[in-house]
C-alpha positions, -999 to 999 in steps of 0.1 A, spaced: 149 -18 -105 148 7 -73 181 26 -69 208 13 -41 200 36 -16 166 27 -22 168 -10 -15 193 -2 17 161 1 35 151 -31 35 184 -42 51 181 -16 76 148 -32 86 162 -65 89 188 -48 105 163 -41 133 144 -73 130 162 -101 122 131 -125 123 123 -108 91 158 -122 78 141 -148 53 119 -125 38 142 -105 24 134 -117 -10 99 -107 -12 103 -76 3 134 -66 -23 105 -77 -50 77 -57 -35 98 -27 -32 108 -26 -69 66 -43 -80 57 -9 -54 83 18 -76 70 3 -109 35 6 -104 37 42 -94 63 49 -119 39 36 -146 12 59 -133 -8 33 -109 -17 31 -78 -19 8 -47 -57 -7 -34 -50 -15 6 -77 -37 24 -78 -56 57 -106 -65 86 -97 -50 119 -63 -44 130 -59 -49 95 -81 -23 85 -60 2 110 -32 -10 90 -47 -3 56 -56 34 68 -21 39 82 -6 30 49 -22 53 28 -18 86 54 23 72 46 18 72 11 -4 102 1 12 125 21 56 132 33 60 102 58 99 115 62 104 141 34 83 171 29 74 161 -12 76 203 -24 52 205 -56 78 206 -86 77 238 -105 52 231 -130 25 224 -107 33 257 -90 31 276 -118 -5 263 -128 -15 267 -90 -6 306 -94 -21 310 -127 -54 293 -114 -54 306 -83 -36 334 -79 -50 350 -44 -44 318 -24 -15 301 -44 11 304 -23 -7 292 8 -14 258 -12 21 261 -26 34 261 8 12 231 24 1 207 -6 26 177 -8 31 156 -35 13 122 -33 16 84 -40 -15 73 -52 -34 48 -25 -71 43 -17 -79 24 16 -108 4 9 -122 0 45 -133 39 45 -160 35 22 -185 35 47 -220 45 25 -205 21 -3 -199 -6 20 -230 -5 42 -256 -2 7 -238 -32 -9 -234 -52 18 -268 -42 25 -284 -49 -13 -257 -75 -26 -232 -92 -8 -212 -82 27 -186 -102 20 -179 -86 -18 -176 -53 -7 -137 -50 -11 -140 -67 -45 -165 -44 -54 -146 -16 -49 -109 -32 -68 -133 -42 -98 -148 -4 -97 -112 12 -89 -87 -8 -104 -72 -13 -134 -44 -33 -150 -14 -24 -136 -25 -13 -100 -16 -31 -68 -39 -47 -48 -22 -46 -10 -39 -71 9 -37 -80 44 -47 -108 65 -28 -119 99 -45 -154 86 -43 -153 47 -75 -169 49 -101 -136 52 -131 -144 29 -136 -108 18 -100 -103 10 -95 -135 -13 -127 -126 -31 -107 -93 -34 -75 -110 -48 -96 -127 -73 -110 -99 -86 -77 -84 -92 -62 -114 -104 -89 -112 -131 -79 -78 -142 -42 -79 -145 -39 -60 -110 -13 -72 -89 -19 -90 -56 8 -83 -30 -1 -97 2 6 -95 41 -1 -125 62 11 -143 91 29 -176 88 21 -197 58 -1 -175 40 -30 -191 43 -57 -194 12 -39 -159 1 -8 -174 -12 -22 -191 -41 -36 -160 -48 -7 -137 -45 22 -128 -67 41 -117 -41 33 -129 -2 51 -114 25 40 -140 54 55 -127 87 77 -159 107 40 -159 134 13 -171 140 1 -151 168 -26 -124 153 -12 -93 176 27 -107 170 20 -106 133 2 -77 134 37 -64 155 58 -73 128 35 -61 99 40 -21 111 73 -20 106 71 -35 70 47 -11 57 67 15 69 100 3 55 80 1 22 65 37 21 101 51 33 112 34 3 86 45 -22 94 81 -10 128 79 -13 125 63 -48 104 94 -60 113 126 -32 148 123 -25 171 113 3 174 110 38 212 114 56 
């Protein structure tokens, strides 16, 4: 279970957007899904098409580098940095920042244009869950309409594998819910309002996964 001070920022963000008010919920549960995952070692597989896509990129900059703290290497990764490298260590000391692991899977662009070219364009993002994931990752799906055809073949794939499917939709869910174990379905049905209302939930979620593992901000 994520600490207090943790959770607090999902109730700032409903704070802020009060449509988001019945979705408390299953943003409380993909908070604490998010800290376990990374806790236990894993890491989070983000995919979408278009603004989506944006979206996915956007959430792993958040993730595997300080969004709001600056994530200092702890003392024992310092010390091998300066054994290792002595002449340039404290120049990597200084910039490198502690990550949390998360691979967009829309950047793959040599992967995705060969195997949508040899095998199947619409596999491409289950392709790369079945090549990258493993039981206990999170698969962080997106889909203003739930009803993406690569992303479901995505979720099934992960489904298969004991990797979690946590996805972001617009109203309803579409084909993703019965594919998801958690679905946070914005209150829309307007692409470019859901897509409005999907920022600020990935960032509430990152801020929260920092502050879990980094520290605190006043």
């Amino acid at each position: 279970m994520a600490k207090e001070k943790t959770l607090a920022v999902i109730d700032h963000l409903i704070e802020r957007y009060p449509v988001l008010s019945s979705m408390k919920e299953p943003l409380i549960t993909t908070v604490d899904t998010i800290i376990n995952c990374y806790a236990k070692g894993g890491k989070l597989l983000i995919c979408g098409n278009g603004g989506s896509a944006a979206d996915a990129e956007h959430i792993t900059g958040e993730l595997m580098k300080g969004f709001l703290l600056p994530r200092r290497l702890d003392e024992e990764k310092k010390q091998q940095l300066m054994e290792t490298c002595p002449e340039d260590a404290a120049y990597l000391i200084e910039n490198l920042q502690e990550a949390l692991p998360a691979i967009s899977l829309v950047n793959q662009i040599a992967l995705g244009t060969a195997f949508a070219n040899d095998q199947a364009p619409d596999l491409v993002f289950a392709q790369q869950v079945f090549g990258l994931g493993k039981k206990g990752d999170i698969l962080f799906a997106i889909s203003t309409s739930g009803n993406s055809q690569n992303v479901l073949y995505a979720a099934q794939v992960a489904r298969s594998f004991g990797i979690s499917v946590i996805s972001l939709t617009g109203a309803g869910g579409g084909k993703l819910r019965s594919l998801t174990d958690i679905l946070l379905a914005v209150p829309d049905k307007e692409t470019y309002r859901i897509q409005e209302l999907h920022l600020p939930i990935y960032h509430a979620l990152c801020i929260a996964a920092e502050q879990e593992f980094f520290g605190y901000t006043e």
